[in-house]
C-alpha positions as CSV (number, residue, x, y, z in Angstrom):
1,X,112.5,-66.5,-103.9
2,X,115.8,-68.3,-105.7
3,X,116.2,-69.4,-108.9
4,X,118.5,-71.9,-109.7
5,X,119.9,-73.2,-113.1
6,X,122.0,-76.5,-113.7
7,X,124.1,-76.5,-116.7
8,X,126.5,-78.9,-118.8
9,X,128.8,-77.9,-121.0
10,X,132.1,-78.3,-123.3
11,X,132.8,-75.6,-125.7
12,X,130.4,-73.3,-123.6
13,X,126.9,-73.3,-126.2
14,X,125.0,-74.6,-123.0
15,X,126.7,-72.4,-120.5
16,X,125.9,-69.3,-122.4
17,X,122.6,-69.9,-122.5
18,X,122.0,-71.0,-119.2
19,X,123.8,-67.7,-118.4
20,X,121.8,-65.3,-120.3
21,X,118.5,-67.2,-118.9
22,X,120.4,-66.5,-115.4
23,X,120.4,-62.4,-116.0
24,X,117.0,-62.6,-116.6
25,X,115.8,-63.8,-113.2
26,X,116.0,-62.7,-109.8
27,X,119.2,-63.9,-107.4
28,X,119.5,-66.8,-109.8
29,X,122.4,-69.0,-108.9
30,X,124.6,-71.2,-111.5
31,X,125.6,-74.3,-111.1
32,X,127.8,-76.9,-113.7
33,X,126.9,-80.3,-113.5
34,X,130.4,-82.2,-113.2
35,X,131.2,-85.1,-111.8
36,X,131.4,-83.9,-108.3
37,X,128.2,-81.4,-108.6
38,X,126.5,-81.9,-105.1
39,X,123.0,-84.1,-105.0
40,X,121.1,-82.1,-102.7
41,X,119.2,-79.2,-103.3
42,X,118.0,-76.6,-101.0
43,X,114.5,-76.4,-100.8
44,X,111.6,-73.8,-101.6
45,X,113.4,-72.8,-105.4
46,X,110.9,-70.5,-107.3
47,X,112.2,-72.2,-110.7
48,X,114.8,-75.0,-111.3
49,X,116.2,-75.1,-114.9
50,X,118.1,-78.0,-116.7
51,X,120.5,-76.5,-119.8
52,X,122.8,-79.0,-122.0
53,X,123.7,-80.4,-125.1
54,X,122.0,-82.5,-127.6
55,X,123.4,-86.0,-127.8
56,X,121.3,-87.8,-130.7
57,X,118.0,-86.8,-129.1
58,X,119.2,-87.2,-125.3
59,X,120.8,-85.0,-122.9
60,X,124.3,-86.0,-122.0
61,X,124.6,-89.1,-119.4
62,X,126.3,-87.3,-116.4
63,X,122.8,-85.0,-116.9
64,X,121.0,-87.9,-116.8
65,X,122.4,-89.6,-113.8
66,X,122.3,-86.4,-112.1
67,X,118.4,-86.0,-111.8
68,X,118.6,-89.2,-110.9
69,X,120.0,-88.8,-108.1
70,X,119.5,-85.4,-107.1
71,X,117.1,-84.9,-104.1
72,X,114.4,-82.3,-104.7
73,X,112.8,-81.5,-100.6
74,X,109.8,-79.5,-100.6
75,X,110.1,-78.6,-104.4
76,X,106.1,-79.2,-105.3
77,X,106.0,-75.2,-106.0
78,X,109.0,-75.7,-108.2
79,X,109.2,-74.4,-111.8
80,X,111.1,-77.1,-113.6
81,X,112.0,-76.4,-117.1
82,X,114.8,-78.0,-119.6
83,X,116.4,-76.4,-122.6
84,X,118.4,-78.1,-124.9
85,X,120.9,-76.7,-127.2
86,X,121.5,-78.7,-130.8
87,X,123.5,-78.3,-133.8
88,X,121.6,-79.8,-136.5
89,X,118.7,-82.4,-135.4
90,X,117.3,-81.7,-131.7
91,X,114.9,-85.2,-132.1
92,X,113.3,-86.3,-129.3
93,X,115.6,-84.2,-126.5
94,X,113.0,-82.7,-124.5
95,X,110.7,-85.8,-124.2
96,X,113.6,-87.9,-123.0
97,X,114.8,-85.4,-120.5
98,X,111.0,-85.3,-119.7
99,X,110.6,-89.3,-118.9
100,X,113.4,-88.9,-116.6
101,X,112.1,-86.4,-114.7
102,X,108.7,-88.3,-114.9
103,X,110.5,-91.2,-113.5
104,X,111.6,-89.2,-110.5
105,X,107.8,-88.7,-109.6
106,X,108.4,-85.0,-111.1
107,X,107.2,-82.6,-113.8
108,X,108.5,-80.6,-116.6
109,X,106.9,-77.6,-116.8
110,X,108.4,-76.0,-119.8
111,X,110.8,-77.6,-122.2
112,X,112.6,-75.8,-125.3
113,X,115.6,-76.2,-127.9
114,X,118.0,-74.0,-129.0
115,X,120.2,-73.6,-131.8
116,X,124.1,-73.4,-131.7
117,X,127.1,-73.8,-133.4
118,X,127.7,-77.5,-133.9
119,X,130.8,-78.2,-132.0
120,X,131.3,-82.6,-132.6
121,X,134.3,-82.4,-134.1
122,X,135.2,-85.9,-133.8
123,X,132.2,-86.5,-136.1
124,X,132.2,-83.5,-138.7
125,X,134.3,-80.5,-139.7
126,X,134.0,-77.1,-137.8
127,X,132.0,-75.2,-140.5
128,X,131.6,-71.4,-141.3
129,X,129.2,-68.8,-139.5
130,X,130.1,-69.0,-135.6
131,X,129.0,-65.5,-135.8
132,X,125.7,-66.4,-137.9
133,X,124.7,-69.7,-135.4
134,X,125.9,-67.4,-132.4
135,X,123.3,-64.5,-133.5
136,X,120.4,-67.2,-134.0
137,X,120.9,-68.8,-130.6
138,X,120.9,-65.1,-129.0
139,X,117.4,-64.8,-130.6
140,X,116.0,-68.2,-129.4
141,X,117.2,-67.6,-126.0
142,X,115.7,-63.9,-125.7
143,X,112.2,-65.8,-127.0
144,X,112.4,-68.9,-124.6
145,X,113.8,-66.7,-121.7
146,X,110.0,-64.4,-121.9
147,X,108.4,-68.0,-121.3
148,X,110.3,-69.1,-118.5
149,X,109.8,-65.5,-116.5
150,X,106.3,-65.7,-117.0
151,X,106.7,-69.9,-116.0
152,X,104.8,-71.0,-118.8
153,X,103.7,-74.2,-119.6
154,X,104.0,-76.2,-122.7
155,X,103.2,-79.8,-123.4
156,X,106.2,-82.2,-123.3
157,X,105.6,-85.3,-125.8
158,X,105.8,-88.9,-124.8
159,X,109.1,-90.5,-125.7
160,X,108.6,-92.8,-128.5
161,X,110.1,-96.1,-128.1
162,X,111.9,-95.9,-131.6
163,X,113.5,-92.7,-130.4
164,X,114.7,-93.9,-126.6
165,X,116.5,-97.5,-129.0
166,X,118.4,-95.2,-131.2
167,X,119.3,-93.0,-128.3
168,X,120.8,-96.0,-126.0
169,X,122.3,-97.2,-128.8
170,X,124.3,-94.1,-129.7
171,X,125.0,-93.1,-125.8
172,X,126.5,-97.4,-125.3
173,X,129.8,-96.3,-127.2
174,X,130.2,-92.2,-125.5
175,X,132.8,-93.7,-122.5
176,X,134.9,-95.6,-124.7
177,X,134.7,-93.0,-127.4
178,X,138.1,-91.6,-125.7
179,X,139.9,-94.9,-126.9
180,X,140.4,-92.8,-130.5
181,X,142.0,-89.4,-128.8
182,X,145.7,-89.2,-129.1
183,X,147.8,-86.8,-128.0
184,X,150.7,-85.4,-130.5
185,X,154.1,-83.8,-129.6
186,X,152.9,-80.5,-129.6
187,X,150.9,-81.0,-126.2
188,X,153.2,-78.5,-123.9
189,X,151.6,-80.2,-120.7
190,X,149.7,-77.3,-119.8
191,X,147.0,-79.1,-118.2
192,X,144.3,-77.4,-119.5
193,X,142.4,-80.5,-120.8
194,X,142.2,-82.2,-117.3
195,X,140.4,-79.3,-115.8
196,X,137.5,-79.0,-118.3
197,X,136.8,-82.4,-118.2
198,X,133.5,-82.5,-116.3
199,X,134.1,-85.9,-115.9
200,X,137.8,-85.8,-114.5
201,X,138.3,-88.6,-117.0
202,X,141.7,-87.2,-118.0
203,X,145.4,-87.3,-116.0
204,X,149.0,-86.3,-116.6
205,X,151.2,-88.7,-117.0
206,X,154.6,-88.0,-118.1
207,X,153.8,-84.8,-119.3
208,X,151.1,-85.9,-121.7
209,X,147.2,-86.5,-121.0
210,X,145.9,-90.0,-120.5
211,X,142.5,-90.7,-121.0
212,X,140.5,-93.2,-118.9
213,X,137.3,-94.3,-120.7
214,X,134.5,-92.5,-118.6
215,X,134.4,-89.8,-121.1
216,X,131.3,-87.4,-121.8
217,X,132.1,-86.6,-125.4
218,X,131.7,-82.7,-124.6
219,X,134.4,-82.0,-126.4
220,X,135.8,-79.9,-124.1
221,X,139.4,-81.3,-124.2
222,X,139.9,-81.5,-127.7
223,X,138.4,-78.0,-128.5
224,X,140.2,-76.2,-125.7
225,X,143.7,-77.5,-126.4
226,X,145.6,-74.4,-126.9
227,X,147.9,-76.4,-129.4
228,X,145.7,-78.3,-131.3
229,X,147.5,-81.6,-129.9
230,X,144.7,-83.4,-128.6
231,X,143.4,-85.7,-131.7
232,X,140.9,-88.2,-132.8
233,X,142.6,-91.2,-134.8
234,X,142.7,-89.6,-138.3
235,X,139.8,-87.4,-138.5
236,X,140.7,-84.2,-136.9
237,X,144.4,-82.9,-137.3
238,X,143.5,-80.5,-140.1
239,X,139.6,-79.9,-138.6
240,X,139.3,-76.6,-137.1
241,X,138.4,-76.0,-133.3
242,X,135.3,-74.0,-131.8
243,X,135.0,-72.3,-129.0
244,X,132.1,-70.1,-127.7
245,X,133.0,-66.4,-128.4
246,X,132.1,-65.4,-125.2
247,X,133.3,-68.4,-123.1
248,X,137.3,-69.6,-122.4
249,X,138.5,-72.4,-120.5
250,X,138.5,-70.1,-117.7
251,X,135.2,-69.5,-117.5
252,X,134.6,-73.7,-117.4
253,X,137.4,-74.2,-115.2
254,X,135.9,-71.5,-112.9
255,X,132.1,-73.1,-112.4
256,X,133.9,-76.1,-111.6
257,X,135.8,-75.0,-108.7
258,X,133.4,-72.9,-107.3
């Protein structure tokens, strides 16, 4: 039987995870939740897997809105897990993924988190250790790839209220959050941001990127900017910039177009 595994991404944590998970099961197909990721799902899937970010204890919204609107046929044999990668706090990720699936009449079966390098750099400073946080991720994925082979189950929590407020409240302000990016003279119109964008929130307008407030907050336009000429207000002109060792803007651009 197939295997399937839906992943989000910006700087490509999630997508390398979701593709070492991938290697590990047989005739496993990827697929990148963008904006125009199709709804409908073949039936009869031996396992279906969820893999994205940690947004304050929440997957990402274009995750959310996807499984709920994705149509599942003939699925009740279906191994459904979630993993969640995180940079410093994973809170209450895998219980909110859980109620949405539980709202779609569903269950989680298995539900994990994983450590990677924390990649927000509108909110922080790129630190130290890529190398370090890439290691430790690379041993949480070997350990939570065993348990999804052998379709183990594990208990998912019940989302506490508390957690779901301070989650709603942080995801209200992620579209607008593009109103602070600006683009300096360095941008060579290369076009590179536009096609990560899962979200195809960005367009070229003479010669420079414009942004259009449906924005994911992956950080994939910022951090793949070959010149460093995407900003955000005054915060990040002498931050550094992260990119998964093993994953280019290639890679991204590729899952999208496939």
């Amino acid at each position: 039987m197939k295997n399937r595994i839906y992943f989000f991404t910006g700087t490509g944590n999630s997508l390398t995870v979701a593709q070492n998970i991938a290697k590990a099961l047989p005739n496993c197909e990827l697929v990148a939740i963008h904006k125009d990721t199709p709804l409908e799902i073949p039936a009869d899937y031996e396992r279906l897997g969820f893999v994205f970010p940690n947004y304050s204890g929440g997957p990402p919204k274009m995750v959310v809105e996807f499984i709920r609107n994705i149509k599942l046929p003939n699925q009740n044999n279906t191994y459904l897990f979630a993993v969640a990668t995180y940079g410093g706090n994973a809170g209450s990720v895998i219980a909110q993924i859980g109620d949405h699936i539980k709202q779609r009449n569903w269950q989680l079966h298995y539900g994990s988190t994983i450590i990677s390098y924390p990649n927000a750099v509108t909110l922080y400073p790129m630190i130290k250790g890529v190398g370090l946080f890439t290691k430790l991720a690379k041993i949480s994925t070997n350990r939570v790839i065993k348990k999804i082979v052998a379709k183990q189950h594990t208990s998912i929590q019940v989302l506490k209220n508390s957690a779901q407020k301070k989650y709603e409240k942080f995801m209200s302000g992620i579209p607008n959050s593009d109103s602070g990016y600006h683009v300096n003279i360095d941008c060579v119109s290369c076009g590179i941001c536009t096609k990560v964008c899962p979200a195809k929130n960005i367009t070229i307008d003479d010669g420079k990127p414009v942004f259009h407030h449906q924005c994911e907050s992956c950080m994939a336009c910022i951090q793949h900017c070959p010149k460093r000429a995407i900003n955000y207000k005054d915060k990040t002109e002498k931050r550094g910039r992260y990119t998964h060792p093993n994953v280019n803007y290639k890679t991204i651009i590729h899952h999208y177009s496939r």
